[in-house]
N, C-alpha and C positions, 0 to 999 in steps of 0.2 A: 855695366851696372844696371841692373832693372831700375826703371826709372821708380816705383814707390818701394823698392825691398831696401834693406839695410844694408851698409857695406862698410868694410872695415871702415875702422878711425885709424889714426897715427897720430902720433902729437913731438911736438916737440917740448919736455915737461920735464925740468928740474928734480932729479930725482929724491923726493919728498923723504927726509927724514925719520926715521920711525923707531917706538920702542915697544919691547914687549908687552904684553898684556900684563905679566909676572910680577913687572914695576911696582904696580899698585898692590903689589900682597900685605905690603908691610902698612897700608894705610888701613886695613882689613883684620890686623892679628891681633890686636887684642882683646877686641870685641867678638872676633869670630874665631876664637880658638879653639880648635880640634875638628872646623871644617876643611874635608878635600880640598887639595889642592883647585881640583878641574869645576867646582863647583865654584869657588870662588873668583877664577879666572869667568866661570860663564855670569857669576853676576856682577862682575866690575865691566863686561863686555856689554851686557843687560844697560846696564846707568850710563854707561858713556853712549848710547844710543839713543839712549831716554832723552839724557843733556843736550846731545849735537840737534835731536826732532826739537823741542822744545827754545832753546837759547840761540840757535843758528849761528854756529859761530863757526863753521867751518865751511866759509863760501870761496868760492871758482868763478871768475869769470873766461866762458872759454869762447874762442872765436873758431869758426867753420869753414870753410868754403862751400859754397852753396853749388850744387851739381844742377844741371839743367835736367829736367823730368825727372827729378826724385826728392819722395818726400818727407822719408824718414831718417831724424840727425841724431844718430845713439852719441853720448857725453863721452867724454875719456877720463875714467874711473881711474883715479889715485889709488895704491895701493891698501888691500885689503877695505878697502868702501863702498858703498851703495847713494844712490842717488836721494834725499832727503824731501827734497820740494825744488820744483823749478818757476822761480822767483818773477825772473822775468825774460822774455826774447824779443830780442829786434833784427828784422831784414833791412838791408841796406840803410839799417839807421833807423827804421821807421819802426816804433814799437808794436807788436804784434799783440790783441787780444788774445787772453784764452778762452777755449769756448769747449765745455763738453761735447760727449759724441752726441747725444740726445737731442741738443739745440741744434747740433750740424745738422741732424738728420732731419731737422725739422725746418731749415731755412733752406736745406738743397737737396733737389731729388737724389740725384745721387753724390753726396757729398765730396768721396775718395778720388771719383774721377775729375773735377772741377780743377782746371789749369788756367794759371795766371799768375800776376803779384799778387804774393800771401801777405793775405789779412789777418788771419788766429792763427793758433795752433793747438793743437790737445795731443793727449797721451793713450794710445792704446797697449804701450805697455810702458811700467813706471821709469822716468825718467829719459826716454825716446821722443825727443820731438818730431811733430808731423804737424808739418805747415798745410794751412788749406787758404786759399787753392795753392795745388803745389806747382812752384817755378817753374818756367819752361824757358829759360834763361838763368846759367851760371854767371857766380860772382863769386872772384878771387877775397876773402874774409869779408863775405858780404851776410854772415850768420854771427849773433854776438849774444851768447844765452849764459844767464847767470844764474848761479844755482847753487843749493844748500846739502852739504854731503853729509855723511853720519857713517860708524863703520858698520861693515855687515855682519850679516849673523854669523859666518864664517871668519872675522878679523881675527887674526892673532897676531898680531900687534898696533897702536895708536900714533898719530902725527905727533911729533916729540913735542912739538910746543903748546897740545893738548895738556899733554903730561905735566909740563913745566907749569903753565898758566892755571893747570884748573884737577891736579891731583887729589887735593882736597876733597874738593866736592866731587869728582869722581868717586873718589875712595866713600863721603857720606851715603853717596847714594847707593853704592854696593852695600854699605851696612844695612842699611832698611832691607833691602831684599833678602838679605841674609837672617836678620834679625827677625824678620814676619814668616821664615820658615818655622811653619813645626815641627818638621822633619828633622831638622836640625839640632846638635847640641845646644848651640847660641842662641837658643829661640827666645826672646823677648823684647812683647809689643809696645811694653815701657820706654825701652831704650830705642828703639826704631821712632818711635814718636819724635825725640828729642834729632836725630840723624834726620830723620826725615823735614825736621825744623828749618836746618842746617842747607839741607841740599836746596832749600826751595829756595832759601836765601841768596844760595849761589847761584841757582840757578836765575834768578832776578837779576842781581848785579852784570852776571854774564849776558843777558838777553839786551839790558839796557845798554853796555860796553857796545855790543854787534850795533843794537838800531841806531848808538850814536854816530857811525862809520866808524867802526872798529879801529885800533889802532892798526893790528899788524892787515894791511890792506889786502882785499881778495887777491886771490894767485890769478893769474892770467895766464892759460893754456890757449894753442895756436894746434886746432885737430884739423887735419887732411884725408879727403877721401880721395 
């Protein structure tokens, strides 16, 4: 393994339930009747992205092993998902600052090469952690990073207990987007106003539910390189 390149993950990870995008059509038809099918699958896909960046309700905590001279820990991505914000990381327990590249570059001549027990970490590409300075001593689950997933722009389908918990306002939120097309038959700003009401609401209660420590408790994934 190069000691700062990428190298696979594995995990050992329940394999995460899921349902179509499709699901939610029916919370979409009657306000948006006589929009395509693929249009509406892309803006139910649009608000469930919106929801998961904004309310955080769909957190990982995953555990690593830390390789000795290497400093980039790619996450192990749940089906059809992207990585949303990485909340927080700790080495051997010890919480790690984050620190953009600009302030690294400005506290160390050359920042990338600097080996030792890491202190921060930042992201040079989204959701990739890169400890600095980077290890030069392995630890068997001695990486523990928690983090906020949302699906990607590719998802074609949703974590079922999305669906179950928060279809609703999934579904309001697709209506706005749909509703504020002019392109569209269903186009009106009136009625999106009113959806849009709606979503932000859910979207509230859902944000508070998460910062309370959510009920249904983050997954915990166990990745190996």
């Amino acid at each position: 393994i190069d000691g700062r390149g990428q190298a696979e993950a594995h995990t050992e990870r329940e394999l995460l339930a899921t349902v179509a995008l499709s699901v939610l059509r029916p919370f979409t038809a009657l306000a948006a009747a006589g929009v395509p099918v693929p249009i509406i699958d892309h803006e139910v896909r649009e608000a469930a992205i919106q929801f998961c960046d904004r309310a955080r309700v769909w957190r990982e905590i995953q555990t690593l092993n830390v390789v000795a001279n290497h400093a980039d820990y790619p996450p192990v991505l749940p089906v059809d998902a992207a990585v949303s914000i990485v909340e927080d990381v700790y080495h051997n327990g010890v919480r790690l600052e984050p620190k953009p590249i600009d302030t690294l570059k400005e506290q160390y001549q050359d920042w990338q090469s600097q080996s030792g027990p890491p202190l921060y970490y930042t992201q040079m590409q989204p959701g990739v952690i890169k400890l600095v300075p980077y290890p030069t001593a392995g630890l068997t689950d001695g990486l523990s990073v928690r983090l906020v997933f949302k699906p990607a722009r590719t998802a074609e389908t949703l974590p079922d207990w999305l669906y179950e918990q928060y279809a609703d306002v999934l579904g309001w939120g697709a209506l706005v987007r749909l509703l504020l097309n002019p392109g569209l038959p269903c186009h009106n700003p009136g009625l999106a106003a009113a959806y849009q009401a709606q979503f932000e609401q859910g979207l509230y209660r859902a944000s508070r539910q998460s910062g309370k420590s959510f009920t249904r408790a983050p997954n915990r994934v166990r990745g190996y390189f």
